[in-house]
N, C-alpha and C positions, 0 to 999 in steps of 0.2 A: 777255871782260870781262862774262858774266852775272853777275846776282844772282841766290840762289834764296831768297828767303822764305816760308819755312815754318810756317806759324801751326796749331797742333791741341790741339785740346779734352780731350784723354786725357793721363795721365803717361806717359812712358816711360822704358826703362833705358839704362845705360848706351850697354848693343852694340844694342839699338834704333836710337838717335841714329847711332851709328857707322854702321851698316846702312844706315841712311837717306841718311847724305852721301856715302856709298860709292856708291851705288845712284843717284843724284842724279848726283855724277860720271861715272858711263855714261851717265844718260841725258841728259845734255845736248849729250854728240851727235850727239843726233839734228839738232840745230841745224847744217846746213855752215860749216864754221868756226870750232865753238863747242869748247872741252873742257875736264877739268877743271885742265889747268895755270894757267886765269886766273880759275877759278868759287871766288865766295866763297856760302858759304851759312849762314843763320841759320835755326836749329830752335828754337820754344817752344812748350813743348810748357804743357797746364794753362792753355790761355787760353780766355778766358770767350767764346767761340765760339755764337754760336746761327743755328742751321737752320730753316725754318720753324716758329720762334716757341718753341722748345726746344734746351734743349745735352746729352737726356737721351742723344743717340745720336753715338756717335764721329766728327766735323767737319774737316775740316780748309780752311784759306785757304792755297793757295799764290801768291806774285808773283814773275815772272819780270822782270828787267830785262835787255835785253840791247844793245848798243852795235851799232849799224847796225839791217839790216832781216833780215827771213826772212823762207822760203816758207809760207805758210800750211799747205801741207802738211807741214811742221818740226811747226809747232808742234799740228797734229793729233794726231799721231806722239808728242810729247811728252805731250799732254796725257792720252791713252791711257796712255803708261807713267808718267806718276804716278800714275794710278789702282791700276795694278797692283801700282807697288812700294808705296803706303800699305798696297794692301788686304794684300799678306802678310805686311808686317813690321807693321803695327802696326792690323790690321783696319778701317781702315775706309772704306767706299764711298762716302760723300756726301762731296763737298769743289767748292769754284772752283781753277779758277787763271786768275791774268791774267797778262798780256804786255804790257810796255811795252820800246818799243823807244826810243832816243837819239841822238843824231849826238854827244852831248856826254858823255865819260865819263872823269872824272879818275882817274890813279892818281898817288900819292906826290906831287911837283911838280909837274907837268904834266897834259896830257891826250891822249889817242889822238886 
């Protein structure tokens, strides 16, 4: 039951986007337990994005949500590979991401 929000300061294409949630799907394995059968994720791309005090250079905000807890070293591991999958698919090196983790995560009716 991850979330993956994706916030980035550049346009991209079509197979960009594709690329990226593709690539998201893998790596949120890194998480025990986690995969892409229950990962929803949202890409917007052209947000008004600024890094120390400019958005002249390529940005990105990622937020993870995730239902229970992880190993800190998960999310190391993760955080490393979304550096690498921005930087080849859509260049670029500067970004956050955070981690918020839940006991509480509704799907359709109910909740897990």
């Amino acid at each position: 039951m991850p979330f993956i929000d994706c916030k980035l300061n550049v346009d991209i294409t079509k197979e960009q986007e594709t690329e990226l949630k593709d690539e998201f799907g893998k790596a949120i394995e890194l998480i025990p337990g986690k995969s892409e059968h229950w990962l929803m994720v949202n890409i917007q791309p052209k947000c008004a994005l600024y890094f120390r005090g400019s958005n002249e250079k390529p940005t990105a905000m990622i937020g993870i949500t995730v239902y229970g807890r992880a190993n800190p070293n998960a999310y190391d591991a993760l955080t490393a590979r979304f550096h690498t999958i921005l930087s080849n698919v859509v260049n670029i090196e500067d970004m956050y991401v955070s981690y918020s983790e839940t006991s509480n995560f509704g799907y359709n009716q109910s909740n897990f």
